[in-house]
C-alpha positions as CSV (number, residue, x, y, z in Angstrom):
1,X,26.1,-10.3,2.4
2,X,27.0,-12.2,-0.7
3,X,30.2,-11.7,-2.8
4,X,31.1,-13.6,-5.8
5,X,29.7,-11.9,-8.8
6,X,28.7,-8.9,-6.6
7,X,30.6,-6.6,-4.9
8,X,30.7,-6.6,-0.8
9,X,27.8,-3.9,-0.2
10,X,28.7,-1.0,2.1
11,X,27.5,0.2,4.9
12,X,27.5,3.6,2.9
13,X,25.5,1.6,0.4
14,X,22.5,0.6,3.2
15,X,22.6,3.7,5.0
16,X,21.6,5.7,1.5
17,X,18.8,3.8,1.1
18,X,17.5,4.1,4.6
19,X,17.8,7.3,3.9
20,X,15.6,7.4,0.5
21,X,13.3,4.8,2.9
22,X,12.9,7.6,5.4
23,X,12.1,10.3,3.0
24,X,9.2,7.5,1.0
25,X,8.2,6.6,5.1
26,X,7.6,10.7,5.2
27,X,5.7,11.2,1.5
28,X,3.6,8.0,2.5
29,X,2.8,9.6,6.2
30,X,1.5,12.8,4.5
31,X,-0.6,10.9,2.4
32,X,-2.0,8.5,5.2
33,X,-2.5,11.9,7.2
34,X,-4.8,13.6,4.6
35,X,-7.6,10.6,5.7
36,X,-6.8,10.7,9.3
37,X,-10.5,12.2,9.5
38,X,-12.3,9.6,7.5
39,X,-10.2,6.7,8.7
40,X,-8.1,5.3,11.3
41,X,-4.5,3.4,10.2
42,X,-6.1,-0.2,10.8
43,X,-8.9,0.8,8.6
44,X,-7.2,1.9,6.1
45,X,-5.0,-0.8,6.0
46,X,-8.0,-3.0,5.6
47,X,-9.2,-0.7,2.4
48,X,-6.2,-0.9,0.7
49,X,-5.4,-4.4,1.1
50,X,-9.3,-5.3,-0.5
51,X,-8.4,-2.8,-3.0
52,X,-5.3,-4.4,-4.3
53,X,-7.5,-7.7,-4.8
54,X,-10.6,-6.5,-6.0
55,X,-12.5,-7.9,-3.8
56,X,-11.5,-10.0,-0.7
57,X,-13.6,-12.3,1.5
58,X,-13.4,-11.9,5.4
59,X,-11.6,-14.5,6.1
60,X,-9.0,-13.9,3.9
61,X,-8.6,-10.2,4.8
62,X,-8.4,-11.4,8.5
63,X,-5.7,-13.2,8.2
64,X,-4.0,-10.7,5.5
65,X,-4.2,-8.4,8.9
66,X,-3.2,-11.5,10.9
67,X,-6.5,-10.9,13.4
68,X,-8.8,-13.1,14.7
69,X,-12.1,-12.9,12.0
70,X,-14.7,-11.3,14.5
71,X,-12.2,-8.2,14.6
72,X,-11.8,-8.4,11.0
73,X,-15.4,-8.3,10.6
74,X,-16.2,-5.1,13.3
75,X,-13.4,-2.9,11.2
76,X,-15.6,-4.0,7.9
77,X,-18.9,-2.8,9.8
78,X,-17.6,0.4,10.5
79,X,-16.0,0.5,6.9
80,X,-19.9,-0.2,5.8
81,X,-21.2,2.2,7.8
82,X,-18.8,5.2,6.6
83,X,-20.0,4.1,2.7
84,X,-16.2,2.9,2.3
85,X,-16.9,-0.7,2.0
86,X,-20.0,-2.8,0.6
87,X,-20.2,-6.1,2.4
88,X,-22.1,-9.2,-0.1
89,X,-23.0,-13.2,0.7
90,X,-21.2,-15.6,-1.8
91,X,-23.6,-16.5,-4.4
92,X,-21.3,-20.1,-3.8
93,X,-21.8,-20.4,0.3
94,X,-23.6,-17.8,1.9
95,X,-21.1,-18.1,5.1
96,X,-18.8,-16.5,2.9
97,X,-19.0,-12.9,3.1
98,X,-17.4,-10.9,-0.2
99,X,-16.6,-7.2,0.6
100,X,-15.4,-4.8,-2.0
101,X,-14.5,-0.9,-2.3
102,X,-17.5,1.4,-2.5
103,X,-17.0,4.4,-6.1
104,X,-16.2,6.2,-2.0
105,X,-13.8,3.6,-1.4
106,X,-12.2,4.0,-4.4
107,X,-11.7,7.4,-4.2
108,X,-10.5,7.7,-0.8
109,X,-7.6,5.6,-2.1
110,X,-7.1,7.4,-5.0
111,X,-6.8,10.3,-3.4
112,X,-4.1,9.1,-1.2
113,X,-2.2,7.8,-4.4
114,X,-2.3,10.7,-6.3
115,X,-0.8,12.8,-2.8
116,X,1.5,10.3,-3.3
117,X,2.4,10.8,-7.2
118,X,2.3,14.6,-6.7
119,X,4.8,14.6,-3.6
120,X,7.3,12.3,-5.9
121,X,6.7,14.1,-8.9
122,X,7.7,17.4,-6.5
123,X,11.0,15.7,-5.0
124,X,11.8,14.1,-8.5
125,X,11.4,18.0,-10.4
126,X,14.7,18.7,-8.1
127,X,16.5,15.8,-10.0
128,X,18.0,15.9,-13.5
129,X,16.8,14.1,-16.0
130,X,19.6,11.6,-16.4
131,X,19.5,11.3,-12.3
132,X,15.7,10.6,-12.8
133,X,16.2,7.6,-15.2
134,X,18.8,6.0,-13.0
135,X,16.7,6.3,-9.7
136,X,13.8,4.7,-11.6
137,X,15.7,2.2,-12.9
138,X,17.6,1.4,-9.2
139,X,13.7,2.1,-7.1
140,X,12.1,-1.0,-9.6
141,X,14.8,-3.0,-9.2
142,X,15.0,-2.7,-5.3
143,X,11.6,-3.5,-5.4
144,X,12.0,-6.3,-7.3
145,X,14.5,-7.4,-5.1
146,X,12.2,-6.8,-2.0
147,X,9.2,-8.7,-3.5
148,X,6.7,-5.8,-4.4
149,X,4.0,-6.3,-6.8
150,X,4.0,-3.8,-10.4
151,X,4.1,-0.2,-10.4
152,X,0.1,-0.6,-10.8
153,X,-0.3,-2.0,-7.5
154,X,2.2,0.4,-6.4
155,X,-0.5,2.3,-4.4
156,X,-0.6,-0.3,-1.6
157,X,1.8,1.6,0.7
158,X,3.7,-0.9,0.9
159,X,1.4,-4.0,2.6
160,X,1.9,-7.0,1.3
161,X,-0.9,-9.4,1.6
């Protein structure tokens, strides 16, 4: 913990935002639950991590998932099959293999981030308004602090790649 220019943080301070953690970890569960029948976790991981590039190659998403390519490549067969994922040769190298969200693809993670937006939205009606613009303020600086990517991206439930 730093001090100087900052204060000594609490334990107070770290437990509240666990706290706020668990409640996001609950909202983002609901949402991951809602395509429990169209996708396992590990595939869905693998849809939203091509979806916050655009488009991906296999070796790159397999190591984004840190697993060995040839298990990278059976979870984008099965992502092919479902009409979740389209998988292209490289115009460039035709060893490279370009895969990229399907309009289904698309959709299936939209849906999951507009669970999300309502379920916020929900929990955030309870606040007032002045509470509501110093959480937003605190939540984008936390996760500036913590590395995430804009609130465009935001979608990624939380997977770095």
């Amino acid at each position: 913990m730093k001090s100087g220019d900052q204060s000594v943080m609490s334990s107070e301070q770290v437990d509240a935002v666990m706290l706020a953690a668990q409640a996001l970890v609950g909202v983002a569960a609901q949402a991951v639950a809602e395509a429990e029948d169209r996708v396992t976790l590990p595939q869905l991981r693998v849809l939203v991590l091509i979806a916050g590039h655009g488009r991906m190659n296999l070796n790159a998403l397999a190591s984004a998932v840190d697993v060995h390519p040839s298990n990278a490549s059976r979870a984008c067969d099965r992502l092919v099959q479902a009409g979740y994922l389209s998988r292209t040769e490289s115009t460039i190298d035709r060893r490279n293999l370009i895969l990229e969200l399907t309009d289904d693809g698309r959709e299936l993670i939209d849906e999951l981030l507009d669970h999300r937006r309502t379920a916020i939205a929900g929990i955030l009606e309870k606040l007032s308004e002045p509470r509501r613009r110093a959480l937003a303020g605190a939540m984008r600086s936390f996760a500036q602090a913590a590395g995430e990517v804009p609130v465009e991206s935001a979608w990624k439930l939380g997977w770095r790649s």
